[in-house]
C-alpha positions as CSV (number, residue, x, y, z in Angstrom):
1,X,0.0,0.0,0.0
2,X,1.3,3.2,-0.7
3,X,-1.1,6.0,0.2
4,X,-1.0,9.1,-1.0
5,X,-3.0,12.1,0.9
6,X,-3.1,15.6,-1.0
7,X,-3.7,18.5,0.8
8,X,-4.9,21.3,-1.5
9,X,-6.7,24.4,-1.3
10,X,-10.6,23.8,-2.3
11,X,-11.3,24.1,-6.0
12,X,-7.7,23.4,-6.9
13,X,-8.1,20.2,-8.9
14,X,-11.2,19.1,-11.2
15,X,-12.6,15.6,-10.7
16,X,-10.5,15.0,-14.3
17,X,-7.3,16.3,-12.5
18,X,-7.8,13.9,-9.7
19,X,-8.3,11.0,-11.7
20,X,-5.1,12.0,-13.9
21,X,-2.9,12.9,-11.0
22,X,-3.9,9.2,-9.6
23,X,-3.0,7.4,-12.3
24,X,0.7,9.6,-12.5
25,X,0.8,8.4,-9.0
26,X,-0.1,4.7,-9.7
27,X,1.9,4.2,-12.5
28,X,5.4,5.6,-10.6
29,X,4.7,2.2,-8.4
30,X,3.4,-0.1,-10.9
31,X,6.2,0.8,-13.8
32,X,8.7,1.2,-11.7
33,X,8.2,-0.8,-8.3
34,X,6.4,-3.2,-9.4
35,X,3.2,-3.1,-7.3
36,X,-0.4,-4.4,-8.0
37,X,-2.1,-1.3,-9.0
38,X,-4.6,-1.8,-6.9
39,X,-2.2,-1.4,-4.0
40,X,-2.2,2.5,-4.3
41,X,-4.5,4.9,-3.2
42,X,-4.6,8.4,-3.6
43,X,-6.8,10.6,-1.4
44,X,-7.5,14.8,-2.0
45,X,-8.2,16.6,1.2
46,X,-10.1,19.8,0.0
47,X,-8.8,22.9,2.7
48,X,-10.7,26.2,2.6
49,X,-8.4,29.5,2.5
50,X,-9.2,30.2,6.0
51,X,-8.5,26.5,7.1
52,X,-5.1,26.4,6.1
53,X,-2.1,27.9,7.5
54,X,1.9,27.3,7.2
55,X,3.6,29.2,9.9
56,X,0.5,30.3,11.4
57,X,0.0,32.1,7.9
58,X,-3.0,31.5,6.0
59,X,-1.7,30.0,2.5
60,X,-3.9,29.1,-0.1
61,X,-1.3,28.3,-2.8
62,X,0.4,25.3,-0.7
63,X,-0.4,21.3,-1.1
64,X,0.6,19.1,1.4
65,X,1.3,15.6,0.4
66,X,1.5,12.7,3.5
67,X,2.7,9.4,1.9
68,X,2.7,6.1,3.8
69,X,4.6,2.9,2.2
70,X,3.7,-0.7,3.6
71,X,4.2,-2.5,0.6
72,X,7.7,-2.2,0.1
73,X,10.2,-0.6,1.8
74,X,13.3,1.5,0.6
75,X,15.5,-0.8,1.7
76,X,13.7,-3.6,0.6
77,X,14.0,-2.3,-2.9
78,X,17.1,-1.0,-2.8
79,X,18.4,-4.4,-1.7
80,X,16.2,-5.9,-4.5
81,X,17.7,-3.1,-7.5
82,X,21.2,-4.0,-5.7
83,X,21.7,0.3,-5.5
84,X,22.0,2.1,-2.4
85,X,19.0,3.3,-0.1
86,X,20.4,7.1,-0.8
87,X,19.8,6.4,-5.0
88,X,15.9,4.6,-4.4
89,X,14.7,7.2,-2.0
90,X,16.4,9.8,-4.5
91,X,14.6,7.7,-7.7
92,X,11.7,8.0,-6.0
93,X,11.3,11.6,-5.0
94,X,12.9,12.3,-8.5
95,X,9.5,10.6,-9.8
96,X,6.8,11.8,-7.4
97,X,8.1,15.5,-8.2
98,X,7.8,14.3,-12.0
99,X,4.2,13.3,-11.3
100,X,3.7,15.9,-9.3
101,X,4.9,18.7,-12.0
102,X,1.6,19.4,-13.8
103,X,-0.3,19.6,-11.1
104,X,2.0,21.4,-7.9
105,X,4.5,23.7,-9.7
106,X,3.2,24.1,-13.2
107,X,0.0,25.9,-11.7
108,X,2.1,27.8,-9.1
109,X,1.2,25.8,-5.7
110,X,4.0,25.8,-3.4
111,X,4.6,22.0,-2.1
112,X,5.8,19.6,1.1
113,X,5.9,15.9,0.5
114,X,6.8,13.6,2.9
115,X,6.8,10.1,3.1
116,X,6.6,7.5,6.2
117,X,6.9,3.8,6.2
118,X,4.2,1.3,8.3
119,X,4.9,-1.4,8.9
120,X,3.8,-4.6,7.1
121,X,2.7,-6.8,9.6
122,X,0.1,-3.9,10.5
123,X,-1.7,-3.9,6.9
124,X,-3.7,-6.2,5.4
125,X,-6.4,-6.3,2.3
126,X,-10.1,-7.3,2.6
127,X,-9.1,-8.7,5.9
128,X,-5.5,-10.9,4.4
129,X,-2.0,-10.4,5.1
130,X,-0.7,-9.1,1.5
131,X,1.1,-12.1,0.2
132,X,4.9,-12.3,0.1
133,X,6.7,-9.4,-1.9
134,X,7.3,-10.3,-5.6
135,X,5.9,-13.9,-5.2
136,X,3.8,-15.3,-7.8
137,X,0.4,-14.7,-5.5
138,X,1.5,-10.9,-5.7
139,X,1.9,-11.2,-9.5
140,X,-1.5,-13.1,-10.0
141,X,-2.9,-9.7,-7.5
142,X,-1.2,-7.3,-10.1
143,X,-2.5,-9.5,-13.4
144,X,-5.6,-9.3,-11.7
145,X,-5.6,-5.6,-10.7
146,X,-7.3,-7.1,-7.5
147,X,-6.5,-9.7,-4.3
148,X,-8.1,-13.2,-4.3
149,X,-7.4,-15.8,-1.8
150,X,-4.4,-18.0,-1.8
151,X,-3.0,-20.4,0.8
152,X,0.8,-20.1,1.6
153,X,1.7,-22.9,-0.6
154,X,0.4,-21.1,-3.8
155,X,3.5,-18.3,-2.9
């Protein structure tokens, strides 16, 4: 699961926007990190002027973006691509920003992203543990754009 939450001043992105951003967001995971697509959600938080503040300023040309990663891991990946932690966290911000860029900084919001890791044993999926990462069960979940039962065995 990677979940992204967006912070944005009301009105700032269409229903069209959100659906495009989403899909720049899912695809950085699924092209590159090889996750179900399923696995990613992206959630817009709509803030009116008055509700949102950095530094105790009102700023209504800010997004916020709160990530959390249970899927994978940095490290886990890193290990995987055989690079170093330092080049998959930088990859990764490299493509969020890239998502990001049509949406954030092209239309003049100013932006914050950060991103925190839970852990795995604390997420499951219609009530079952994720299967093992990059097994064949996780494959069958990404063919299938969904999850579906499996026993250990089929791993």
């Amino acid at each position: 699961m990677p979940l992204w939450q967006i912070f944005a001043p009301e009105g700032a992105y269409t229903a069209e926007d959100k659906r495009a951003l989403a899909d720049r967001i899912t695809n950085i995971y699924s092209d590159n990190f090889d996750l179900p697509r399923f696995y990613t959600t992206v959630f817009f938080h709509e803030a009116k002027p008055e509700s949102y503040l950095v530094g105790g300023e009102p700023r209504d040309q800010f997004v916020q973006i709160a990530i959390v990663h249970a899927a994978r891991t940095s490290e886990e990946v890193a290990e995987r691509a055989g690079v170093t932690l330092e080049d998959i966290q930088n990859k990764f911000l490299e493509l969020s920003h890239e998502a990001l860029k049509p949406f954030v900084p092209d239309r003049g919001y100013e932006t914050e992203l950060h991103v925190e890791t839970a852990e795995r044993g604390m997420w499951n999926i219609d009530g079952m543990s994720p299967p093992p990462q990059w097994s064949e069960v996780e494959k069958r979940w990404a063919k299938d754009n969904k999850s579906s039962p499996y026993v250990s065995a089929d791993q």
